[in-house]
C-alpha positions in Angstrom: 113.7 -1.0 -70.9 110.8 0.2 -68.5 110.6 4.0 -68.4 112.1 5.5 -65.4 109.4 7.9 -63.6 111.0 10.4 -61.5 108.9 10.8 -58.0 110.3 13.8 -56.2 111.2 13.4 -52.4 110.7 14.6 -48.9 113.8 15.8 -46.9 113.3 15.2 -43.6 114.5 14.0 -40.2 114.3 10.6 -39.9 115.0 7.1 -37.7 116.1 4.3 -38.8 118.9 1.6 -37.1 121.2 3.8 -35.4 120.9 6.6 -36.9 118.8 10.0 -36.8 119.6 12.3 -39.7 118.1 14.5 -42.1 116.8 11.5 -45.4 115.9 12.0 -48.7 112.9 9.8 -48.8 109.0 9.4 -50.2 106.2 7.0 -48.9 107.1 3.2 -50.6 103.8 3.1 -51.7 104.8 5.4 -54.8 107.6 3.3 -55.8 105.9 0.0 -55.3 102.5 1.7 -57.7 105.4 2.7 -60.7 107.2 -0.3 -60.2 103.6 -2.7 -60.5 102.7 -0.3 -63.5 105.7 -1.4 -65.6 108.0 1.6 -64.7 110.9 2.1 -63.0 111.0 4.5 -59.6 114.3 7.4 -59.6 113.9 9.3 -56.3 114.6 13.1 -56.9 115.9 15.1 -54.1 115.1 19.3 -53.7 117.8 20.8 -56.5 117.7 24.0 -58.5 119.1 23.0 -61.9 116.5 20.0 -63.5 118.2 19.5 -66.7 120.5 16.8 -66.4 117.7 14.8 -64.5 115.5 15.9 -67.8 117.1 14.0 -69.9 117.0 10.4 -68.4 113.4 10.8 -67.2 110.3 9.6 -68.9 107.9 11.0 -66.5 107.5 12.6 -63.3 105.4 12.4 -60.8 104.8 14.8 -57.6 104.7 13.4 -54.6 102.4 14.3 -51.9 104.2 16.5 -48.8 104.1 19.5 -47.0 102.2 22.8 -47.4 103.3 25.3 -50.3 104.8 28.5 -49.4 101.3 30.6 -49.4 103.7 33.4 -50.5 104.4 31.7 -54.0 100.8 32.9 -55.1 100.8 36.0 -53.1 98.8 35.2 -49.8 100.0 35.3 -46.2 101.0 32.2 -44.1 97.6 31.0 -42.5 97.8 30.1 -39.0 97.4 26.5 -39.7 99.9 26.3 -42.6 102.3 24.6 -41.3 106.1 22.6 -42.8 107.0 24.9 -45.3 109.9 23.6 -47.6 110.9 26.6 -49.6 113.8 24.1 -51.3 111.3 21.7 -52.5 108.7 24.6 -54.0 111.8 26.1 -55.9 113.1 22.5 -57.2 110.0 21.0 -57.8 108.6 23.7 -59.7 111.7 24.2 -61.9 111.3 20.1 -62.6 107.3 20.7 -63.3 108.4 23.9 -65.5 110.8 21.8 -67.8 108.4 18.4 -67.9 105.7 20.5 -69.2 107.8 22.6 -71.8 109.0 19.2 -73.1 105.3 17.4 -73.3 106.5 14.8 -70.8 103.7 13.1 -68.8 103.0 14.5 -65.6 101.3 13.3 -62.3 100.7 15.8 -59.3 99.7 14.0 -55.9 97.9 16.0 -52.7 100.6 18.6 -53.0 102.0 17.5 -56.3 98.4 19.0 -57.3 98.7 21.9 -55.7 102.0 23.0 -57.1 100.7 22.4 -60.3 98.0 24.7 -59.4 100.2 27.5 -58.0 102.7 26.9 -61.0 99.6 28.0 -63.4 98.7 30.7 -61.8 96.0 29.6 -59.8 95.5 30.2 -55.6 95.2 27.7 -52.7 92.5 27.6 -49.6 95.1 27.6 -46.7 92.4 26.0 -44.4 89.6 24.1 -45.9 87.4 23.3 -42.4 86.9 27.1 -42.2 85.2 26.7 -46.3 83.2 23.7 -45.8 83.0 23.4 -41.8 84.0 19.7 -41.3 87.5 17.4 -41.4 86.6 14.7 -43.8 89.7 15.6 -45.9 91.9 15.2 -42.9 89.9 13.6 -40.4 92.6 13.3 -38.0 96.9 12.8 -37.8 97.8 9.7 -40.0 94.0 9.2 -40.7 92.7 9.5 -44.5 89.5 10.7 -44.9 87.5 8.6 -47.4 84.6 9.5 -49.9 84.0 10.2 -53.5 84.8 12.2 -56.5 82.4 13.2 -59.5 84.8 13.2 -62.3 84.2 15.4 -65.7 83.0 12.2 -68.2 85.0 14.1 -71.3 88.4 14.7 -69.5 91.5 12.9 -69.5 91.0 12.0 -66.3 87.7 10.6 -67.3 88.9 8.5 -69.9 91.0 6.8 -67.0 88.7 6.4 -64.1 85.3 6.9 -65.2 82.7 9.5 -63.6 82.7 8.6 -60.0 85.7 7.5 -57.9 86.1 6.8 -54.0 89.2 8.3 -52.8 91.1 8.6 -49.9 92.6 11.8 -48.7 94.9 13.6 -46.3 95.1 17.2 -46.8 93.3 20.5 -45.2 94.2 22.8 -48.0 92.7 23.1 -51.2 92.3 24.5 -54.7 90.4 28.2 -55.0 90.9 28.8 -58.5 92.7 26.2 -61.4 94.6 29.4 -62.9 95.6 28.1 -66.4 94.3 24.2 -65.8 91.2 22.9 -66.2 89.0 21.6 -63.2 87.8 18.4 -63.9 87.1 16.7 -60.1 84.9 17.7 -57.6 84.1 16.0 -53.8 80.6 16.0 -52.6 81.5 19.9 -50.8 82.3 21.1 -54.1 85.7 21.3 -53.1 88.0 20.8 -56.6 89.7 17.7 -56.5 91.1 17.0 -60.1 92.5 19.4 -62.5 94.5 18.7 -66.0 96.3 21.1 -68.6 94.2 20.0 -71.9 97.4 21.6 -73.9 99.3 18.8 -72.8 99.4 14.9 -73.8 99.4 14.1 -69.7 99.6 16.4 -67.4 97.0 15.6 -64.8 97.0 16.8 -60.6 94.5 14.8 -57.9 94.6 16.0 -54.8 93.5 12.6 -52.9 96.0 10.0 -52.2 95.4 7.1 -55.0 99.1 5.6 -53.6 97.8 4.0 -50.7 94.5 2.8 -52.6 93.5 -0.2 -54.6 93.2 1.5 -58.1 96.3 1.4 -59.9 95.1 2.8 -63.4 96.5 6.5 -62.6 100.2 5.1 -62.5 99.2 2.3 -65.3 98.0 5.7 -67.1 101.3 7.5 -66.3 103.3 4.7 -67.3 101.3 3.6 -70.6 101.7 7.7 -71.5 105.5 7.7 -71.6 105.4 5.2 -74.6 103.6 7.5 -76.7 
């Protein structure tokens, strides 16, 4: 059987056909990279209680999304936060909580990253143009910025994609400090854009988008870790 990899989901209002209505969803371009990487996709909607989903996952990967609640690591809402989803911080982070006390492979995305961040204690940059003065990270609505990352040679991450990657990315918030995880990407601004808990056998967060890229070997990663 292929391992079902659980990729948590947007609510939002949505169109489609007739109907305009509030959608569980996520971009296809997660599903379609699982699928291609041998795995099976299960969509996971904002829920406290991750237990019974627990136990028919093999992984679980974030999904990328809105901003976290600035107040889960003790700052105030920046002007330019903006879409907060308290649901999805508390249901996600209860899922991340129990994937990581049971070793299970784990693969934070844009915001999937940045949860992981928060959930180790670490701190978020609300606004990054105001730390490195330009929008390459989010040049403009619906536009990825594009450019590389300098990857730590003797981390996990490494292992997978080598030293240098090209990227593309769509967020204007970023990582201050790691808290408990270790920083293990950086973009040409210095800005962190790869950390990973060494405690665990997979449990790695990228902060660019490597869905909607040509790579597949972080999902071929997170797939080839569940059989292990």
């Amino acid at each position: 059987m292929r391992p079902l990899i659980g990729i948590t989901s947007y609510v939002e209002q949505a169109r489609w056909g007739v109907w305009d209505t509030a959608a569980a969803l996520v971009p296809y371009a997660y599903v379609q990279q699982v699928a291609d990487a041998g795995g099976r996709a299960v969509l996971i909607p904002p829920a406290s209680g991750p237990e019974e989903v627990m136990a028919v996952l093999d992984g679980l990967l974030l999904a990328g999304g809105a901003d976290v609640d600035p107040g889960r690591y003790g700052q105030p809402a920046h002007p330019q936060t903006a879409g907060l989803r308290p649901e999805r911080d508390s249901g996600e982070l209860e899922l991340l909580d129990a994937a990581l006390a049971a070793d299970m492979p784990v693969l934070g995305v844009c915001r999937g990253m940045q949860l992981m961040t928060v959930a180790a204690g670490g701190h978020l940059h609300q606004h990054l143009p105001e730390l490195v003065g330009h929008d390459d990270h989010r040049p403009a609505a619906g536009v990825y910025g594009e450019h590389p990352v300098r990857v730590e040679r003797a981390s996990r991450l490494g292992s997978i994609l080598g030293e240098r990657v090209h990227v593309r990315s769509y967020h204007h918030q970023g990582v201050v400090d790691a808290g408990k995880l270790t920083v293990v990407g950086w973009a040409e601004d210095g800005t962190i854009e790869a950390v990973e808990d060494p405690s665990r056998a997979f449990a790695i967060g990228v902060l660019w988008h490597p869905e909607v890229g040509q790579d597949p070997r972080l999902f071929d990663a997170l797939v080839d870790a569940t059989h292990r």
